[in-house]
N, CA, C and O atoms as CSV, one atom per row, in Angstrom:
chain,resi,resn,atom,element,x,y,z
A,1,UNK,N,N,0.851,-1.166,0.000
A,1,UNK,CA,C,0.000,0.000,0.000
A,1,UNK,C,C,0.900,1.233,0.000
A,1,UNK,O,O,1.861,1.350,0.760
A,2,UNK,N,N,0.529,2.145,-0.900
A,2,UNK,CA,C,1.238,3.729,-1.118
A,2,UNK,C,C,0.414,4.570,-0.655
A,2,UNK,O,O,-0.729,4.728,-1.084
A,3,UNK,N,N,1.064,5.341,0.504
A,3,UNK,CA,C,0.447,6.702,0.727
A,3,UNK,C,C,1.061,7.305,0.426
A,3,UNK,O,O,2.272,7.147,0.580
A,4,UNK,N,N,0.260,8.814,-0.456
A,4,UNK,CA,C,1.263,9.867,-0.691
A,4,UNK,C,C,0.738,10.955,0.313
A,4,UNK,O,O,-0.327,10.806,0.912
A,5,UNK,N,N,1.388,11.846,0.436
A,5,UNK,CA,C,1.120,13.175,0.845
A,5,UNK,C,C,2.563,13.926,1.749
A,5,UNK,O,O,3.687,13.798,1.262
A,6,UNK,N,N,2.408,14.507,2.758
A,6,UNK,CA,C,3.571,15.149,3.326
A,6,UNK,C,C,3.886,15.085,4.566
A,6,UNK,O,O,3.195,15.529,5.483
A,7,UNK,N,N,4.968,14.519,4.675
A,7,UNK,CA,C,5.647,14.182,6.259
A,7,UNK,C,C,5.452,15.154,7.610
A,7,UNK,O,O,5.632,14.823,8.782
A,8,UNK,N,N,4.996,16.552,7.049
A,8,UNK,CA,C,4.310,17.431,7.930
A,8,UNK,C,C,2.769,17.526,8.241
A,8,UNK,O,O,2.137,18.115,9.119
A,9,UNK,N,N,2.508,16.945,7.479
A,9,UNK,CA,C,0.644,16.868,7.701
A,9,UNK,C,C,0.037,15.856,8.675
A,9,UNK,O,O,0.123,14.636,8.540
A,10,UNK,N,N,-0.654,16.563,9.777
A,10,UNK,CA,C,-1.038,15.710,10.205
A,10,UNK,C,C,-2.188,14.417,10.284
A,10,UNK,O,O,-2.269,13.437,11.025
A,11,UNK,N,N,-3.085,14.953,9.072
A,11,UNK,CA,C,-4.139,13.738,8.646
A,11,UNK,C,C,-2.940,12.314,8.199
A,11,UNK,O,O,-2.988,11.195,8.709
A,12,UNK,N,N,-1.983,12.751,7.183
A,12,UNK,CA,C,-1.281,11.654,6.670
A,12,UNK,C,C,-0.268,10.508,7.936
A,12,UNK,O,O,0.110,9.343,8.058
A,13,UNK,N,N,-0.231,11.645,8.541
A,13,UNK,CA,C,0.829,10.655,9.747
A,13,UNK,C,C,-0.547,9.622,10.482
A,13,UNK,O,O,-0.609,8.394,10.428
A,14,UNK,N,N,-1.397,10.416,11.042
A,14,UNK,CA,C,-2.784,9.811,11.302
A,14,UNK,C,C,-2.953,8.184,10.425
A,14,UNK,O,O,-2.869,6.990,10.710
A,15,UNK,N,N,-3.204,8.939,9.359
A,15,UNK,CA,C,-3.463,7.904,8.428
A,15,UNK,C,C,-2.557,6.521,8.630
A,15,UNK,O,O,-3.054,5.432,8.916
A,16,UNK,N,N,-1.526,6.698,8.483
A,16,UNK,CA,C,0.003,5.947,8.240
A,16,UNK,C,C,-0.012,5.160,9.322
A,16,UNK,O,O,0.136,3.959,9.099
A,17,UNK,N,N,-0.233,5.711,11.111
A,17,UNK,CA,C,-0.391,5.320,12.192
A,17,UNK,C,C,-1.550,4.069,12.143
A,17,UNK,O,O,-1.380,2.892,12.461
A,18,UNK,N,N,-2.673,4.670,11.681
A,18,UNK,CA,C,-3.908,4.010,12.033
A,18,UNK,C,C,-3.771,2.619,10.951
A,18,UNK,O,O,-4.283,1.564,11.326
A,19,UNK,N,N,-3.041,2.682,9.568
A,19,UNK,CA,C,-2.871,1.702,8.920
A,19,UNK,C,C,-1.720,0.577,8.857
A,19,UNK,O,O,-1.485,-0.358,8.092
A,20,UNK,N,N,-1.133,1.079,9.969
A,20,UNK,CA,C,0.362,0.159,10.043
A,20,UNK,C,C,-0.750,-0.554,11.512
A,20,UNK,O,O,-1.272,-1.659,11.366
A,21,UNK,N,N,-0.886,-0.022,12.364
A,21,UNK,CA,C,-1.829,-0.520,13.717
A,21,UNK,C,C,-2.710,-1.718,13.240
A,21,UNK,O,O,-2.827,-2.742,13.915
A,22,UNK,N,N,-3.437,-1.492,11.812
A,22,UNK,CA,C,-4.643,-2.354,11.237
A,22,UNK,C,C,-3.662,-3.464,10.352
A,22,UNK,O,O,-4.212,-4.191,9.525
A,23,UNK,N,N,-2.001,-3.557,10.607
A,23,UNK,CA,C,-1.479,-4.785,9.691
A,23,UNK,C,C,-1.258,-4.624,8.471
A,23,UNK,O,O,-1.138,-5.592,7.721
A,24,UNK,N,N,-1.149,-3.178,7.989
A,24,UNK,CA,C,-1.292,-2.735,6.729
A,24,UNK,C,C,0.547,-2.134,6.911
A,24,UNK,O,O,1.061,-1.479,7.818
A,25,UNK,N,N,1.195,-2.745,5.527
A,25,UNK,CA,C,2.686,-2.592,5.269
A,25,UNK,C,C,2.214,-1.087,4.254
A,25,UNK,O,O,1.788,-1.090,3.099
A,26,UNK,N,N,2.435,-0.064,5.031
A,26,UNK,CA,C,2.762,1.357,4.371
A,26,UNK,C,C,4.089,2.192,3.808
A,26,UNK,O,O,4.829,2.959,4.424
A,27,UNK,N,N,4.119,1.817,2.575
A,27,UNK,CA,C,4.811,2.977,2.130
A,27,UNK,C,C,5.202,4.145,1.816
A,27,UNK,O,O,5.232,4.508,0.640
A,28,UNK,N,N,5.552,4.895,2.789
A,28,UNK,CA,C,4.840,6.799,2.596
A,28,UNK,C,C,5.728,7.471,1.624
A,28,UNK,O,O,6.957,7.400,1.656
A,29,UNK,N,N,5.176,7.991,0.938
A,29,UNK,CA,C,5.835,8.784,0.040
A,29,UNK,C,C,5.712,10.755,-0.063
A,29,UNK,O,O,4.803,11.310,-0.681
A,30,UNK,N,N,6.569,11.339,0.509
A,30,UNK,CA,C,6.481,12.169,0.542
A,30,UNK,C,C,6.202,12.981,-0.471
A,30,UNK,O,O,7.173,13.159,-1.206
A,31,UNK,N,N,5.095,13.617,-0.825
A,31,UNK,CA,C,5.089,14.558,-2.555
A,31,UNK,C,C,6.015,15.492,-2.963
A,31,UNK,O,O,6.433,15.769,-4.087
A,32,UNK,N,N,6.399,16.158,-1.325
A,32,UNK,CA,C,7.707,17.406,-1.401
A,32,UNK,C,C,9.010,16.870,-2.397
A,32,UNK,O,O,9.401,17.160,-3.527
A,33,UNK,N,N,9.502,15.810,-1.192
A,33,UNK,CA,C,10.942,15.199,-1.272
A,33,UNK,C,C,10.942,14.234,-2.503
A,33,UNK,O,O,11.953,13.977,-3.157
A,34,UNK,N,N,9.619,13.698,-2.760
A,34,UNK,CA,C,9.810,13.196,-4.043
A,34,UNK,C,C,8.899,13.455,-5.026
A,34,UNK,O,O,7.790,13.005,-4.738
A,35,UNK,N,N,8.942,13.916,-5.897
A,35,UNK,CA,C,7.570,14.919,-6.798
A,35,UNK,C,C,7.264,13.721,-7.597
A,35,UNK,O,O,8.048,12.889,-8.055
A,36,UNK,N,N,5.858,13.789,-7.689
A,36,UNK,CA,C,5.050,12.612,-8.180
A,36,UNK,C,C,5.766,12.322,-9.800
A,36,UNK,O,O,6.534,13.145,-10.296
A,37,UNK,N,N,5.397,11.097,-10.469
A,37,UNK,CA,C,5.640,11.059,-11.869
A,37,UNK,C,C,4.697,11.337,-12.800
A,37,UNK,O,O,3.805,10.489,-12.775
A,38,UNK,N,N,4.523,12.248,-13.673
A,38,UNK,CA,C,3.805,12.752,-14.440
A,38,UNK,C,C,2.367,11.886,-14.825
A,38,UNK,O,O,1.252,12.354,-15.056
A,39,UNK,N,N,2.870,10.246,-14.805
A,39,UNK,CA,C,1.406,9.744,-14.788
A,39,UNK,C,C,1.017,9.255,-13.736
A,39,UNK,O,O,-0.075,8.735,-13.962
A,40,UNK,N,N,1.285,9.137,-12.768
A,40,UNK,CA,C,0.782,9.146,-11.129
A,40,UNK,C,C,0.153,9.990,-11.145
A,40,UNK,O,O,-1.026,9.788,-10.855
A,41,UNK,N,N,0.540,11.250,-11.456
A,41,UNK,CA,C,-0.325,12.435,-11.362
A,41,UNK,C,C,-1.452,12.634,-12.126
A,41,UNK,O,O,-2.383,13.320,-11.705
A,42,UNK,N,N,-1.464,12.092,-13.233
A,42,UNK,CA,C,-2.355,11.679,-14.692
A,42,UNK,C,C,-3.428,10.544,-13.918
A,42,UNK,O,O,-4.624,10.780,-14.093
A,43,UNK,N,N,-3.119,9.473,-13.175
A,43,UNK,CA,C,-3.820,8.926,-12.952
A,43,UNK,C,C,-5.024,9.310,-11.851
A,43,UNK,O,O,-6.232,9.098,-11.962
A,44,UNK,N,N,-4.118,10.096,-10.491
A,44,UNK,CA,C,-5.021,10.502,-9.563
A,44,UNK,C,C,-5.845,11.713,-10.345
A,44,UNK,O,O,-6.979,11.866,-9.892
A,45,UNK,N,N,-5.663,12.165,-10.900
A,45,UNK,CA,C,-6.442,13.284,-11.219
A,45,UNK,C,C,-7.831,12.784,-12.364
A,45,UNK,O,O,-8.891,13.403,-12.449
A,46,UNK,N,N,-7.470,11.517,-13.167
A,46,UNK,CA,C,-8.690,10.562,-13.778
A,46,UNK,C,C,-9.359,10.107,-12.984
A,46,UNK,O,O,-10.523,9.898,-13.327
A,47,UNK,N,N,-8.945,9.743,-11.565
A,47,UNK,CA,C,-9.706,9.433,-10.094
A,47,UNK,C,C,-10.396,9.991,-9.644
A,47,UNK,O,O,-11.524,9.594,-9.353
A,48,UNK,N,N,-9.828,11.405,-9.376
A,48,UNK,CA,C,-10.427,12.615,-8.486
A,48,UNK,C,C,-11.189,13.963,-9.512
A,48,UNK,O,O,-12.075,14.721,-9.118
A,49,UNK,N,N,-10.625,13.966,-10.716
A,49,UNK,CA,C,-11.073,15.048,-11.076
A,49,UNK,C,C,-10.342,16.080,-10.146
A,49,UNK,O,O,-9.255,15.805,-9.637
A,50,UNK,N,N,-11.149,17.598,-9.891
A,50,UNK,CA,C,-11.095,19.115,-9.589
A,50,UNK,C,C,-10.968,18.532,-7.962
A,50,UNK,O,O,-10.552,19.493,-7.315
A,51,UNK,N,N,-11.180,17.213,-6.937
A,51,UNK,CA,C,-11.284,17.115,-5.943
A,51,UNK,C,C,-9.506,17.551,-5.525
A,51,UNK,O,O,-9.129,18.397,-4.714
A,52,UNK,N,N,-8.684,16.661,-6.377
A,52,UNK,CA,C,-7.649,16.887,-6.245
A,52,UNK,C,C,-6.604,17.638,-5.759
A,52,UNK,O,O,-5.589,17.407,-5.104
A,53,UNK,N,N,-7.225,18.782,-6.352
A,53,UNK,CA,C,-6.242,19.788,-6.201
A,53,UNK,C,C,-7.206,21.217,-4.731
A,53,UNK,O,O,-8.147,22.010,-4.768
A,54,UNK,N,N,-6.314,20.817,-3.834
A,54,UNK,CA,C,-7.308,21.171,-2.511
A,54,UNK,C,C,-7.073,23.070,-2.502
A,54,UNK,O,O,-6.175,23.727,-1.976
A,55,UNK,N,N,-7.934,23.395,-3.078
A,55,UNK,CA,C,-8.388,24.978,-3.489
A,55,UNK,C,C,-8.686,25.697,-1.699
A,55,UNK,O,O,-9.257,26.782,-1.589
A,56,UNK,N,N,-8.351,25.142,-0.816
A,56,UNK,CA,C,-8.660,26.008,0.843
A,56,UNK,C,C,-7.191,25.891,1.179
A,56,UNK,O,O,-6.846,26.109,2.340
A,57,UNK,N,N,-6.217,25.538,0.182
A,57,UNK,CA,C,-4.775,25.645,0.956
A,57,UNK,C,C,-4.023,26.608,0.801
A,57,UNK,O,O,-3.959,27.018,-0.358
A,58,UNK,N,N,-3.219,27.304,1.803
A,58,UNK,CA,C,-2.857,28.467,1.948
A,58,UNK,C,C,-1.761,28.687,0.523
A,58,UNK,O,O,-1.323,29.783,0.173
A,59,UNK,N,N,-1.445,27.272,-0.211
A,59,UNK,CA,C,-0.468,27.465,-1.315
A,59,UNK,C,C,-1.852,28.160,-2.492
A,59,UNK,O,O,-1.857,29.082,-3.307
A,60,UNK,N,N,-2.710,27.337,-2.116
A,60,UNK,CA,C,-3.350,27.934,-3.312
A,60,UNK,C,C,-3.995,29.370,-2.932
A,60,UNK,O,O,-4.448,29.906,-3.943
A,61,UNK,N,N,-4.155,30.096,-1.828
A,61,UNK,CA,C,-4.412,31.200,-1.751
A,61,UNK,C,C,-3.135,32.318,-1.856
A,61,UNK,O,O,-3.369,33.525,-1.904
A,62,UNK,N,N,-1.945,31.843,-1.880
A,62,UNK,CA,C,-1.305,32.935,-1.718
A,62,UNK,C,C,-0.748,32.733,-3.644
A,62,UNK,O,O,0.363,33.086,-4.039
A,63,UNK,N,N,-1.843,32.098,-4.561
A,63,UNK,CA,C,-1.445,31.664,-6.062
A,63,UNK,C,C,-1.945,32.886,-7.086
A,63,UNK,O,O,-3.168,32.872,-7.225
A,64,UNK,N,N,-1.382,33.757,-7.705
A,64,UNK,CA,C,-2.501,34.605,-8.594
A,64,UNK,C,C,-3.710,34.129,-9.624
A,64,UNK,O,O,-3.930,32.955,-9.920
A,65,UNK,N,N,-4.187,34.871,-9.938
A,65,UNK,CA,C,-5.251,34.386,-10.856
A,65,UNK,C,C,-4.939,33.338,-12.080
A,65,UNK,O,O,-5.547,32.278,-12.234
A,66,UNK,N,N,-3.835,33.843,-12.963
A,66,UNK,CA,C,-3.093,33.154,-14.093
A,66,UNK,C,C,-2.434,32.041,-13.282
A,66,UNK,O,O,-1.828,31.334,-14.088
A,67,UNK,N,N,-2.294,31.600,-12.103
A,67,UNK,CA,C,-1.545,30.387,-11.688
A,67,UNK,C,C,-2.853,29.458,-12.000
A,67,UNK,O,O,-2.874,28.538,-12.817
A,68,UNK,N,N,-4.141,29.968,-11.027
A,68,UNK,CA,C,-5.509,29.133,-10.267
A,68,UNK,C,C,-5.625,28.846,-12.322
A,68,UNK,O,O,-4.854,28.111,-12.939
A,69,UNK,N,N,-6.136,29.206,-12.605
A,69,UNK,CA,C,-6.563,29.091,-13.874
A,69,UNK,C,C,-5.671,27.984,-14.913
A,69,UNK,O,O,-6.074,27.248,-15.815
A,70,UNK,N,N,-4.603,28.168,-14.483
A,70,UNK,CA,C,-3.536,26.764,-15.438
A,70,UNK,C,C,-3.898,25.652,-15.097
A,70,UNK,O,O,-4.512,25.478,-14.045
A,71,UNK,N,N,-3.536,24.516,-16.058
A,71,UNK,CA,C,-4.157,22.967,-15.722
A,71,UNK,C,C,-3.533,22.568,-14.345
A,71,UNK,O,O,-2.510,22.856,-13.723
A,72,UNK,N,N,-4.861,21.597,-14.120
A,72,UNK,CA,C,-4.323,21.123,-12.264
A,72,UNK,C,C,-3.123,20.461,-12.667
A,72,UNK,O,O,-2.035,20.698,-12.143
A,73,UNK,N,N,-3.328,19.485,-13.755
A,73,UNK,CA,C,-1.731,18.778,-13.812
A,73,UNK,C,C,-0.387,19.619,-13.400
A,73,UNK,O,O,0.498,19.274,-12.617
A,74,UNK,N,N,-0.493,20.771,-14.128
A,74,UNK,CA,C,0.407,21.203,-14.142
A,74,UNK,C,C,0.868,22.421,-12.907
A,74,UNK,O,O,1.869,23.124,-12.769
A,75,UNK,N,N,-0.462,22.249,-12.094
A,75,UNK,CA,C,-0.382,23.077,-10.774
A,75,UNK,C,C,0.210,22.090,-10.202
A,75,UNK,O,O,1.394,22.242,-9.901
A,76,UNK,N,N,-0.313,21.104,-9.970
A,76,UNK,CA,C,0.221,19.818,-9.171
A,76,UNK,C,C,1.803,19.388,-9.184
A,76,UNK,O,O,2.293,18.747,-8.254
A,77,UNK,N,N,2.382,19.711,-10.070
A,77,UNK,CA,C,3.463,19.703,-10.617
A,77,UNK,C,C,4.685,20.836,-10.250
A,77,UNK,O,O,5.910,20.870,-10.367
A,78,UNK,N,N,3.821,21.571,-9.832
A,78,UNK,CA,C,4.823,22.817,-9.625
A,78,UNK,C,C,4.198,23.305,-8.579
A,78,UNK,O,O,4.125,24.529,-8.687
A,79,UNK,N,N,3.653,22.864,-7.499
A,79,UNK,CA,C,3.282,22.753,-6.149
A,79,UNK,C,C,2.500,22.155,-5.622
A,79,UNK,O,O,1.323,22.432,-5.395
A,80,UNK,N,N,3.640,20.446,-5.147
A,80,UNK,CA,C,2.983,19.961,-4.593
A,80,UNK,C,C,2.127,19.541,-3.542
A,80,UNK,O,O,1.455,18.517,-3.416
A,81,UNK,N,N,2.317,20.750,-2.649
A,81,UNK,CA,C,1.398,20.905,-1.707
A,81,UNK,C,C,0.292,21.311,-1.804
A,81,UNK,O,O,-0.166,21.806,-0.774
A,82,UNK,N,N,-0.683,21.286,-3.147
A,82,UNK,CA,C,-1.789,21.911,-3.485
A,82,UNK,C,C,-2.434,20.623,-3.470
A,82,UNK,O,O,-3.650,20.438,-3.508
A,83,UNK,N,N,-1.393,19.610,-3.405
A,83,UNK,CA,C,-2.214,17.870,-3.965
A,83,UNK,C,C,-2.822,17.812,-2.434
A,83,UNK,O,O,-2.182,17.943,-1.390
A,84,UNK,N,N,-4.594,17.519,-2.630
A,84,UNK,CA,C,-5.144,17.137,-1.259
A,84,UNK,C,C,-4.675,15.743,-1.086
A,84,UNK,O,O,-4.251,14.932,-1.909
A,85,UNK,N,N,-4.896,15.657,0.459
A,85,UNK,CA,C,-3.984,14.407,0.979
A,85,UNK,C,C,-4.767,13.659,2.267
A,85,UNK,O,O,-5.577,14.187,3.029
A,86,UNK,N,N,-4.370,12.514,2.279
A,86,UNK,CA,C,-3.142,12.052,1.854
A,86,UNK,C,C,-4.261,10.983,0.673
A,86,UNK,O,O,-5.420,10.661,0.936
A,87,UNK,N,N,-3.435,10.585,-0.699
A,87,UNK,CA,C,-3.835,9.909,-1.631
A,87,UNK,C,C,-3.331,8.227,-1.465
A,87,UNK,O,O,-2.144,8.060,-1.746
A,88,UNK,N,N,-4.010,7.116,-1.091
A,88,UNK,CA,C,-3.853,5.813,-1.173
A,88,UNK,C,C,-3.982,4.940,-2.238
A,88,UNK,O,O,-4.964,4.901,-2.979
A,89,UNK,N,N,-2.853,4.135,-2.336
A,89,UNK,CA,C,-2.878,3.326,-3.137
A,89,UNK,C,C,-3.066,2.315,-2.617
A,89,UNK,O,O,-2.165,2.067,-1.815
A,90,UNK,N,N,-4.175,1.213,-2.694
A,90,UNK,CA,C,-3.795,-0.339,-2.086
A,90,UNK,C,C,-4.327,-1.318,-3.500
A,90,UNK,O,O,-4.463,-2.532,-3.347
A,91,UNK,N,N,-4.597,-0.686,-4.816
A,91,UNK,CA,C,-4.515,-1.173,-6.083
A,91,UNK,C,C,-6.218,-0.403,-6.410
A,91,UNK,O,O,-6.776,-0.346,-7.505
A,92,UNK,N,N,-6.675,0.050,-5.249
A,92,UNK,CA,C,-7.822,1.158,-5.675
A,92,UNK,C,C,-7.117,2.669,-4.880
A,92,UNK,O,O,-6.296,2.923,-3.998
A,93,UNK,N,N,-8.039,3.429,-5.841
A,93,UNK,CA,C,-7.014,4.809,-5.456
A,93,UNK,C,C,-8.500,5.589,-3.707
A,93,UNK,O,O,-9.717,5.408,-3.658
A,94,UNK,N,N,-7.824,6.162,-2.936
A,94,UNK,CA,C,-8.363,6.778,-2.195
A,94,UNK,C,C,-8.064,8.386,-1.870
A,94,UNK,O,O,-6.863,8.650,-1.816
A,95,UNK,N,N,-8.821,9.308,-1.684
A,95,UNK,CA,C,-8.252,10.350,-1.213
A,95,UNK,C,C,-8.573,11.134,0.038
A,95,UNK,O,O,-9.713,11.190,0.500
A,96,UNK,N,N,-7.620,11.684,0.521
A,96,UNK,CA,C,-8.105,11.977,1.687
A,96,UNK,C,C,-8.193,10.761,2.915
A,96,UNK,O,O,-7.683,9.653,2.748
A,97,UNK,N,N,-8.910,11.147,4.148
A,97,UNK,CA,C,-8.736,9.993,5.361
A,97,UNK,C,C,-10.356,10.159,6.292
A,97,UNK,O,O,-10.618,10.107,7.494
A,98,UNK,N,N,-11.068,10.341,5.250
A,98,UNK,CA,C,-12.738,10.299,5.535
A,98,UNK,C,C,-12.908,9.020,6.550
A,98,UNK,O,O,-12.033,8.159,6.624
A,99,UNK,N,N,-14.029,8.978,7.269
A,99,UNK,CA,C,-14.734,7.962,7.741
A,99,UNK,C,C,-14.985,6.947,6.780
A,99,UNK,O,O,-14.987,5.767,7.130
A,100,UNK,N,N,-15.262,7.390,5.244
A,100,UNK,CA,C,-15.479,6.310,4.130
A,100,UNK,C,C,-14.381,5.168,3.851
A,100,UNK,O,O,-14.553,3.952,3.933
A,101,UNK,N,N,-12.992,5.991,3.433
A,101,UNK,CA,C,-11.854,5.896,3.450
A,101,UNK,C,C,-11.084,5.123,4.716
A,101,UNK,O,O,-9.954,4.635,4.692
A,102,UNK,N,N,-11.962,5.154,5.750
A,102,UNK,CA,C,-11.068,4.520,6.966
A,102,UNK,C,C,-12.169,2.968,7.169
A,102,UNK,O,O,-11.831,1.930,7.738
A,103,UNK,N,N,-13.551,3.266,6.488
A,103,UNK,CA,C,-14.362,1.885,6.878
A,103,UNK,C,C,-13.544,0.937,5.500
A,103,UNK,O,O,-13.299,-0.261,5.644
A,104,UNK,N,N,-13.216,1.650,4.282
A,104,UNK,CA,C,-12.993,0.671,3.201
A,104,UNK,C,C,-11.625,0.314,3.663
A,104,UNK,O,O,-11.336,-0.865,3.457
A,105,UNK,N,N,-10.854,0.927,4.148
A,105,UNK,CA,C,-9.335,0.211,4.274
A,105,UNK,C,C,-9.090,-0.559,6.001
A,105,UNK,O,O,-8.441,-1.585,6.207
A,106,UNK,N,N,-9.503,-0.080,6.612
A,106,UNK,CA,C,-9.520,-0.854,8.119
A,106,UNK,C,C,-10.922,-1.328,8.009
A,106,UNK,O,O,-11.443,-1.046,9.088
A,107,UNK,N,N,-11.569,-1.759,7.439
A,107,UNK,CA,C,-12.877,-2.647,7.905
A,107,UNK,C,C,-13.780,-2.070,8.592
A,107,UNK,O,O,-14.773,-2.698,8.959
């Protein structure tokens, strides 16, 4: 199982905690320290659509108009802290660490 998101966030450490506890072998992948691969990014975003790219984060408020307006790919790409988090891989994609998200992967 792949989690992505950022070694400072605290939903993802949450996450990481609560899924290593449930017997689940986690691989965390930081988005900072390692920037996604162009179709990782291609793929979550065929997943998520506009959910993706988390529009209440202070990266994306401090972004001008001509940034918000460029493709998410390519926002995502050139700041990855705009990617909402944390994104799971366990061969279905998840995002975020919802109550939904925590009944489908811990039972």
């Amino acid at each position: 199982m792949k989690l992505y998101g950022l070694k400072a966030c605290d939903t993802c450490r949450k996450a990481q905690k609560q899924l290593e506890a449930a017997g689940h072998e986690v691989d965390f992948i930081d988005v900072r320290a390692t920037p996604l691969a162009p179709q990782d990014l291609a793929r979550f975003h065929a997943a998520f659509g506009a959910a993706l790219v988390n529009t209440r984060s202070t990266t994306w408020r401090d972004m001008d108009d001509a940034a918000r307006a460029a493709d998410p790919l390519q926002q995502l790409a050139d700041h990855p802290t705009l990617m909402k988090r944390p994104v799971i891989d366990d061969g279905n994609l998840h995002l975020g660490w919802t109550k939904d998200v925590q009944a489908a992967l811990l039972g």
